[in-house]
C-alpha positions in Angstrom: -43.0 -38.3 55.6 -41.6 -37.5 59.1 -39.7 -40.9 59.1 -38.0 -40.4 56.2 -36.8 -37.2 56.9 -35.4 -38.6 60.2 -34.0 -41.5 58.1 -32.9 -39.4 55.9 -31.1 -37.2 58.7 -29.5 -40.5 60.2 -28.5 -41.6 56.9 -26.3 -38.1 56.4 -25.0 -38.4 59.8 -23.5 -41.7 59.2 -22.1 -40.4 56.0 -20.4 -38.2 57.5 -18.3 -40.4 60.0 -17.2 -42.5 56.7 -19.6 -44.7 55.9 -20.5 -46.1 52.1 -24.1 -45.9 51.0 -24.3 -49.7 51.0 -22.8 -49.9 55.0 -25.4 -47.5 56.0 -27.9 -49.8 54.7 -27.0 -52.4 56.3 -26.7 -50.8 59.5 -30.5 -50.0 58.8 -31.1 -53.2 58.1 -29.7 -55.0 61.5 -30.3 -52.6 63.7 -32.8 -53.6 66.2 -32.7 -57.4 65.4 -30.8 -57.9 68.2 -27.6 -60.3 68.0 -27.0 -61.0 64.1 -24.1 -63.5 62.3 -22.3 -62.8 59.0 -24.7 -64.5 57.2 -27.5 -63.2 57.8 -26.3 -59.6 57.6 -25.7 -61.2 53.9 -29.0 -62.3 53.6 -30.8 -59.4 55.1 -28.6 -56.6 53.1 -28.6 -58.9 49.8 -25.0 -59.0 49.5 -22.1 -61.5 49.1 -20.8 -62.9 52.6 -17.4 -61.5 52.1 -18.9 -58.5 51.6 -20.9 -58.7 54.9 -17.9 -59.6 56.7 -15.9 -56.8 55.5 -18.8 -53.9 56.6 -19.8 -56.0 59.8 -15.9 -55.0 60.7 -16.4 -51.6 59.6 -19.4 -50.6 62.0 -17.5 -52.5 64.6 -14.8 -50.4 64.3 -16.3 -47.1 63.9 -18.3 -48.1 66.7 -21.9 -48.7 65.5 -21.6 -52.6 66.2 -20.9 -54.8 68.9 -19.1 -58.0 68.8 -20.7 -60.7 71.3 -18.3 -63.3 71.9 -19.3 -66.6 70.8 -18.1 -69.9 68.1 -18.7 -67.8 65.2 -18.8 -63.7 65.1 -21.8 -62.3 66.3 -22.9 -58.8 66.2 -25.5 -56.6 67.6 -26.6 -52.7 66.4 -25.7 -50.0 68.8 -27.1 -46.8 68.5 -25.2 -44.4 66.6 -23.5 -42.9 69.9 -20.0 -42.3 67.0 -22.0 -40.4 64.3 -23.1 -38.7 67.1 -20.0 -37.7 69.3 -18.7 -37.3 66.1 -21.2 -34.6 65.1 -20.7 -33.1 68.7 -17.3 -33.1 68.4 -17.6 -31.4 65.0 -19.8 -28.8 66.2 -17.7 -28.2 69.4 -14.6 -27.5 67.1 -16.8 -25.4 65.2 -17.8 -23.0 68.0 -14.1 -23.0 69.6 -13.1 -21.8 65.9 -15.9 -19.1 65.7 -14.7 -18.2 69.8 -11.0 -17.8 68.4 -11.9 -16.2 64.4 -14.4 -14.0 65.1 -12.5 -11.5 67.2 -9.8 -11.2 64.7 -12.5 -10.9 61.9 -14.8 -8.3 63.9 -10.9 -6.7 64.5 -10.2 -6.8 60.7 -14.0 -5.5 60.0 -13.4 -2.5 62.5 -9.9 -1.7 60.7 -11.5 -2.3 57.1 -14.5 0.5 58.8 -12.3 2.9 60.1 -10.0 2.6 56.9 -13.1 3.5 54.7 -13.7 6.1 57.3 -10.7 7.9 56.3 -12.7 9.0 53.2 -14.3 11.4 56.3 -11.2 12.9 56.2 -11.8 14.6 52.8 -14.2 17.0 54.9 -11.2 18.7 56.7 -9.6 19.1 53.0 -13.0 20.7 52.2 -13.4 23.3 55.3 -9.9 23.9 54.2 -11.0 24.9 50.4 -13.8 26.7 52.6 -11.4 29.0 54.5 -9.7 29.5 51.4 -12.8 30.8 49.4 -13.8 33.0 52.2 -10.6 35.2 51.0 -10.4 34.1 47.6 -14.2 34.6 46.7 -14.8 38.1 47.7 -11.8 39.3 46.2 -12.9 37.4 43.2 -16.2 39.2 43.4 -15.0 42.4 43.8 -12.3 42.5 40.7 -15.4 41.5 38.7 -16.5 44.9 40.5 -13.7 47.0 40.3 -14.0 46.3 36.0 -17.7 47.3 36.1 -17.0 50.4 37.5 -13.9 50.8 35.4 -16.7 50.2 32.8 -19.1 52.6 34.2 -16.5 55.2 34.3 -16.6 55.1 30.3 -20.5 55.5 31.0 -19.6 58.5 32.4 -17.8 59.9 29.9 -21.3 60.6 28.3 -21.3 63.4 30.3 -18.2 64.9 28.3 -20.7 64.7 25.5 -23.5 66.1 26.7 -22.1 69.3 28.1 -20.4 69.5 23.9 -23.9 69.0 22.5 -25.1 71.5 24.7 -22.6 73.5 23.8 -23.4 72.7 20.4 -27.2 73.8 20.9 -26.2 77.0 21.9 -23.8 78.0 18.7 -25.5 76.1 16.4 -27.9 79.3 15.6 -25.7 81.6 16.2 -23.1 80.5 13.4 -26.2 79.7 11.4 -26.9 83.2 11.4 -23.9 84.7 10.9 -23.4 82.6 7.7 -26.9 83.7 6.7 -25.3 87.3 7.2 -22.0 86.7 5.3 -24.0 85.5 2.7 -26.8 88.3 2.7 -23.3 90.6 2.7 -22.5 88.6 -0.5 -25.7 89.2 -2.0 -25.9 93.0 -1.4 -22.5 93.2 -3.4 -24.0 91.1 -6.0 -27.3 93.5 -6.0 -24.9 96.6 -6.2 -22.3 95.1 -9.5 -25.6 93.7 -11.2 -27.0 97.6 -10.9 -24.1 99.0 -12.1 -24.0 96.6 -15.0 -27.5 97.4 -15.8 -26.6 101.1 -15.5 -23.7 100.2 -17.9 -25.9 98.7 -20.3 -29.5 100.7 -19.9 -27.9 104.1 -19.6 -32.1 105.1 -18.9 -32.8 106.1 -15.4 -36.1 104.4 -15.5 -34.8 101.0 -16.7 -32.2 101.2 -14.0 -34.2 102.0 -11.3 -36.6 99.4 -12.5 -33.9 96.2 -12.5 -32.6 97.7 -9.1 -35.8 96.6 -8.0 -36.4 93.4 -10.0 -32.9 92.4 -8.2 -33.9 94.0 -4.8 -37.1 91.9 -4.7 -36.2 88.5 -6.3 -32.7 88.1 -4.7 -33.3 90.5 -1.5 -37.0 89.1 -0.7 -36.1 85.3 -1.7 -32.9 84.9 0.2 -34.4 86.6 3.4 -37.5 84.2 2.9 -35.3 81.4 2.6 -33.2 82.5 5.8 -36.0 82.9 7.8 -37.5 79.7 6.8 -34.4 77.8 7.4 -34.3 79.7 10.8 -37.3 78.3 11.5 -36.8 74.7 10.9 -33.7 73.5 10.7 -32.8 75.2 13.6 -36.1 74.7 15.7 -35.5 70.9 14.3 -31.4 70.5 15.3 -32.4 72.1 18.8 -35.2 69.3 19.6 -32.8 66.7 18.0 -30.0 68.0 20.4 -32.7 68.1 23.0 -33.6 64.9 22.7 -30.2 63.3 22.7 -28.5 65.4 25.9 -31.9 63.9 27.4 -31.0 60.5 26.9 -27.6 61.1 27.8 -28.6 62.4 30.8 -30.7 59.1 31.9 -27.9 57.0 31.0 -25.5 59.2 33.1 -27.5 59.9 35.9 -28.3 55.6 36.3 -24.6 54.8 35.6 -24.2 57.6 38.6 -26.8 55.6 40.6 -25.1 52.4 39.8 -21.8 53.7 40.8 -22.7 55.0 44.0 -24.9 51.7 45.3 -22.0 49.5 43.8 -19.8 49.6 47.9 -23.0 49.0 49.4 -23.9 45.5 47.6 -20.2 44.5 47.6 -20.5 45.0 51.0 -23.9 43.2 51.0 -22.2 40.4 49.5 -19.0 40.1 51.1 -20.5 40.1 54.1 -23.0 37.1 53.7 -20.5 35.2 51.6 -18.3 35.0 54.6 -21.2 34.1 57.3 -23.0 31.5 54.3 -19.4 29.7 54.4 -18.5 30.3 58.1 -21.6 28.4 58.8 -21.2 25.8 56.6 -17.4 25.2 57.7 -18.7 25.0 61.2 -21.6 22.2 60.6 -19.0 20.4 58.6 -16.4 20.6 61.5 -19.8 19.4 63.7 -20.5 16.5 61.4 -17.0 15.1 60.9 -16.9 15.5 64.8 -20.0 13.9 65.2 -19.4 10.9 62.9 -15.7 10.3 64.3 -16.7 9.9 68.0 -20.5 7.8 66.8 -17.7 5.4 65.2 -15.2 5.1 67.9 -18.6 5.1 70.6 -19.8 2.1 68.0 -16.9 0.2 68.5 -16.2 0.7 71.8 -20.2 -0.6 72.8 -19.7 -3.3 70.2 -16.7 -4.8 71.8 -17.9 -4.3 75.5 -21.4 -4.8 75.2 -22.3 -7.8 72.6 -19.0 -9.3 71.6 -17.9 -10.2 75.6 -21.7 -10.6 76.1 -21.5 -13.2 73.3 -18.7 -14.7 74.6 -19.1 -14.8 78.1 -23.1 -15.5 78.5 -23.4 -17.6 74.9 -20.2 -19.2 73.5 -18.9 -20.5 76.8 -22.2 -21.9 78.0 -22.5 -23.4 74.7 -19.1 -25.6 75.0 -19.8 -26.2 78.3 -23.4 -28.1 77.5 -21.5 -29.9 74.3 -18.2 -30.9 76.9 -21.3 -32.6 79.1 -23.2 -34.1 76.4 -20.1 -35.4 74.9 -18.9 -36.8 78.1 -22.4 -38.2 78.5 -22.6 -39.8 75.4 -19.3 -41.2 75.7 -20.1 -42.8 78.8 -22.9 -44.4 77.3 -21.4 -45.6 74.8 -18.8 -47.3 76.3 -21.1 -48.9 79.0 -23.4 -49.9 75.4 -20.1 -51.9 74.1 -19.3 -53.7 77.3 -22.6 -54.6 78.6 -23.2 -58.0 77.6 -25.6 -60.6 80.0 -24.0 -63.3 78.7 -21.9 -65.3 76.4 -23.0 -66.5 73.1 -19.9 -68.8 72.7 -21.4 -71.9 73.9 -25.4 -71.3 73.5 -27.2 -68.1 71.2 -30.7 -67.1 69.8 -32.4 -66.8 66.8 -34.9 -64.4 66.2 -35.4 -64.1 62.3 -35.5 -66.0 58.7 -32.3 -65.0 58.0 -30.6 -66.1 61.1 -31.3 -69.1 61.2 -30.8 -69.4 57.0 -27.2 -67.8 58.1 -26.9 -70.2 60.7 -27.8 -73.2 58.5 -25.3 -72.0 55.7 -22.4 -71.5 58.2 -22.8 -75.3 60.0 -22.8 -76.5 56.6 -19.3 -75.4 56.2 -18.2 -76.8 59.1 -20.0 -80.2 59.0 -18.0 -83.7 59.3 -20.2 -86.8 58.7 -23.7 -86.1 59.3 -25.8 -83.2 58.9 -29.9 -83.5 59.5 -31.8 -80.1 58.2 -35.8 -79.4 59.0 -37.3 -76.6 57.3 -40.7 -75.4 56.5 -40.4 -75.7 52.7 -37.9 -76.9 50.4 -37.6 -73.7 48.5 -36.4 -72.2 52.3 -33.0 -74.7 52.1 -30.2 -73.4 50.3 -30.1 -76.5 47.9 -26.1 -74.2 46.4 -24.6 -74.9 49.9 -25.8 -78.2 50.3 -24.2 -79.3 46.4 -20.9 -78.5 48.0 -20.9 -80.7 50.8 -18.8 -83.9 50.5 -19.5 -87.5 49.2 -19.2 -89.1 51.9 -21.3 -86.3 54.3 -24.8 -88.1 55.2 -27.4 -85.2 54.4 -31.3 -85.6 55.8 -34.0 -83.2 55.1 -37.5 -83.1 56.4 -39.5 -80.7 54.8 -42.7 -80.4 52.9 -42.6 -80.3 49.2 -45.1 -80.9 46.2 -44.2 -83.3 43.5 -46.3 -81.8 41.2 -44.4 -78.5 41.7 -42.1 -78.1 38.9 -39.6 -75.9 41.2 -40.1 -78.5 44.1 -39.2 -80.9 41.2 -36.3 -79.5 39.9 -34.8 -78.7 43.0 -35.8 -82.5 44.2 -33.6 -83.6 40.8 -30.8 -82.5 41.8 -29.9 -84.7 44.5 -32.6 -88.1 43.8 -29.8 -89.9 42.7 -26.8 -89.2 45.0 -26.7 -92.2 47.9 -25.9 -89.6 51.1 -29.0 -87.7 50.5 -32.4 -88.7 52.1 -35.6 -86.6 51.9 -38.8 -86.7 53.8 -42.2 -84.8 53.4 -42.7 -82.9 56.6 -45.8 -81.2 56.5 -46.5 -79.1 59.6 -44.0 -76.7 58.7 -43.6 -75.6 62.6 -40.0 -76.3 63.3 -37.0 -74.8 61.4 -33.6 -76.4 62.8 -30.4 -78.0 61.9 -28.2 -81.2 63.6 -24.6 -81.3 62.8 -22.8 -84.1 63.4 -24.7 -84.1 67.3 -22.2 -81.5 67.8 -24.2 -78.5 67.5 -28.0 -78.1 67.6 -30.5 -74.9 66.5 -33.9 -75.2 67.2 -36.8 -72.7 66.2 -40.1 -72.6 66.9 -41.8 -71.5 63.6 -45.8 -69.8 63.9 -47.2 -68.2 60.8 -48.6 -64.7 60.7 -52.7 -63.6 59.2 -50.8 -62.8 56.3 -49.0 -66.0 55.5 -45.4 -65.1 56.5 -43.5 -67.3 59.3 -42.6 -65.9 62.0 -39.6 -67.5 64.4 -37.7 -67.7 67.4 -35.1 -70.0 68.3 -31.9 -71.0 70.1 -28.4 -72.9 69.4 -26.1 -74.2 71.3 -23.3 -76.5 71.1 -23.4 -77.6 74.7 -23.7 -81.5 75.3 -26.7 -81.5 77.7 -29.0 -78.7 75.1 -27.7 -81.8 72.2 -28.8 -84.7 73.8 -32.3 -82.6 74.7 -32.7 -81.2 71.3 -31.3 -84.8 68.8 -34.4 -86.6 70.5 -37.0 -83.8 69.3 -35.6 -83.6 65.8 -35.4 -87.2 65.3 -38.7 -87.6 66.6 -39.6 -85.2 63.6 -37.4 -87.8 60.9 -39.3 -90.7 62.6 -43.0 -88.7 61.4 -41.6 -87.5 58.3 
């Protein structure tokens, strides 16, 4: 898991510098393996040579390859000092920008703070409404006041009504009275015309003296009943009525009096802790808005001095100074990586895989003249496409091991049975894997086979006239046993 997550890592740094998905595998793929041609960068990646050619010259150029000098090219795998430099680079650029932006921004967060802040300001428009409402409100307060006791003064005005109803009580029996007298007044001129009517009429002493007193008692004895009894009650009755009322009157007038008189002492009351209630509040809001003001401007002033040049100073500049000498270490490498080279693969080179010396095999091919003599482990291992294309008159050998009774061996064998320039041999040791052309140019490689089956090889080719002579009698040794 670990390894493909580094792979994975190296495979998005690469991306990064450029690279298709398909270059990045094949920088996988050769890197490592030491000195590789074209070909086999085609064989190993599984991709047309053209195609090989064209990314082999795109890691060279951004720096992931380098070219060995020698007949054909001839590249090796550096490590990825570009991705990385680049990557430094990138980050460098990136903590030179946050050095330059992030001052303006902190500025442009401070002024964005401090514009916001302004909203603070509302408090001094506030104490202001406050000084106003320590006038405004108590005079407010005592209108409402002065129309109670403009209301209480009607209150009083019950008093008016108490001293008439007392009044009232006192003549009430008195006129009563004297109407009961004007009326008993009445009644004795009454008694007096009815006697002298019944004198008129009775002309008898007896009768007359007799209806006197008929009149005297019913009219005389019933009215003075009556007045006494209405006396007694009505009068007794309107008194306690009266009584009652100039009572209540009283209550009320007596507590509106009560009212009146405690009314300057709770205005007073009032006025006086309105005005300390909002004196104190005016002052802890002048506190606050004081308080916040110089906490944000203190803020600011610690943010700037003690963290941002902090950050700067101790952190940012230490940080480009490390990436400056890693970058100037890496680059040093790298350029000592491109140039070191022990020696020249122009005239004499190694082979260290399958598909090096298949690559090597194909590319001779294209270049042979008359004669060509290939030695391979199996014939499925020779390129039997590149070898159709060769020319009449080329003279092609082959040692190998094949099986007749193999219908691939056969069908590859049919191919070329009848031509006259082709000659095959069995060969089957299957130790060497090399290639003569023309006695110009010689690969030999030593081929050993692993628990599992696969070959393993190393080899060398040269073109030099001392390594041909060396090498032609070894392979032709091998024809001679094939």
């Amino acid at each position: 898991m670990l390894e493909k997550d580094k792979s994975s890592a190296t495979m998005q740094v690469l991306e990064l510098i450029g690279l298709a998905q398909d270059e990045v595998t094949t920088y996988f793929k050769i890197t490592g393996r030491g000195p590789v041609m074209v070909g086999e960068i085609s064989l190993l990646s599984e991709i047309p040579e053209e195609r090989a050619a064209t990314i082999a010259e795109t890691l060279f150029q951004k720096g992931l390859l380098k070219q060995i000098p020698g007949k054909v090219p001839i590249y090796e795998a550096l490590p990825p000092y570009a991705a990385l430099l680049g990557q430094i680079h990138q980050f460098k650029e990136t903590i030179k920008t946050f050095q330059k932006v992030t001052p303006q921004n902190i500025q442009k967060r401070f002024d964005s703070f401090e514009s916001h802040s302004t909203k603070l300001k509302k408090l001094d428009d506030y104490r202001s409404y406050i000084q106003m409402m320590k006038t405004k409100l108590p005079a407010q307060i005592k209108s409402q006041f002065d129309r109670f006791e403009k209301e209480l003064e009607q209150v009083k005005r019950f008093q008016d009504v108490k001293g008439f109803i007392l009044n009232l009580k006192e003549i009430v029996p008195e006129e009563i009275t004297k109407e009961f007298g004007e009326m008993g007044s009445r009644l004795d001129s009454m008694k007096i015309e009815i006697s002298q009517r019944f004198e008129k009429v009775f002309r008898i002493g007896a009768l007359k003296d007799m209806a006197e007193k008929i009149v005297s008692r019913v009219i005389s004895e019933q009215f003075k009943e009556m007045t006494n009894y209405f006396r007694d009650k009505f009068s007794k009755t309107t008194q306690n009525m009266l009584d009652k009322v100039i009572e209540q009157l009283g209550s009320i007038t007596d507590t509106a009096g009560e009212i009146s008189t405690d009314l300057s002492v709770i205005f007073t009351d009032i006025e006086s802790g309105i005005k300390t209630t909002l004196e104190d509040l005016d002052n802890r809001i002048k506190d606050a808005y004081e308080d916040i003001i110089t906490g944000i401007a203190e803020l600011k002033e610690l943010f700037r001095t003690e963290i941002f040049e902090t950050l700067q100073n101790d952190i940012i500049n230490n940080i480009i100074d490390q990436l400056d000498s890693s970058e100037l270490t890496m680059n040093e490498f790298w350029e000592r990586s491109k140039e070191a080279t022990l020696l020249s693969l122009r005239d004499v080179w190694f082979v260290r895989s399958i598909e090096g010396i298949k690559a090597q095999i194909n590319d001779s091919l294209t270049r042979v003249k008359m004669r060509v003599h290939i030695i391979a482990p199996k014939l499925k291992d020779i390129d039997l496409v590149a070898l159709s294309r060769l020319k009449k008159h080329v003279n092609i050998r082959i040692s190998t091991n094949f099986d007749l009774d193999n219908p691939e061996d056969q069908r590859g064998l049919n191919q070329f049975v009848d031509l006259p320039n082709f000659t095959i041999r069995h060969y089957p040791r299957e130790n060497l894997w090399s290639i003569n052309k023309d006695f110009e140019e010689v690969v030999v490689c030593a081929v050993s086979q692993t628990e599992g089956g696969e070959h393993e090889i190393a080899g060398i080719g040269s073109i030099l006239e001392e390594h041909i002579k060396l090498f032609a009698g070894l392979l032709e040794d091998v024809w001679i046993q094939s």
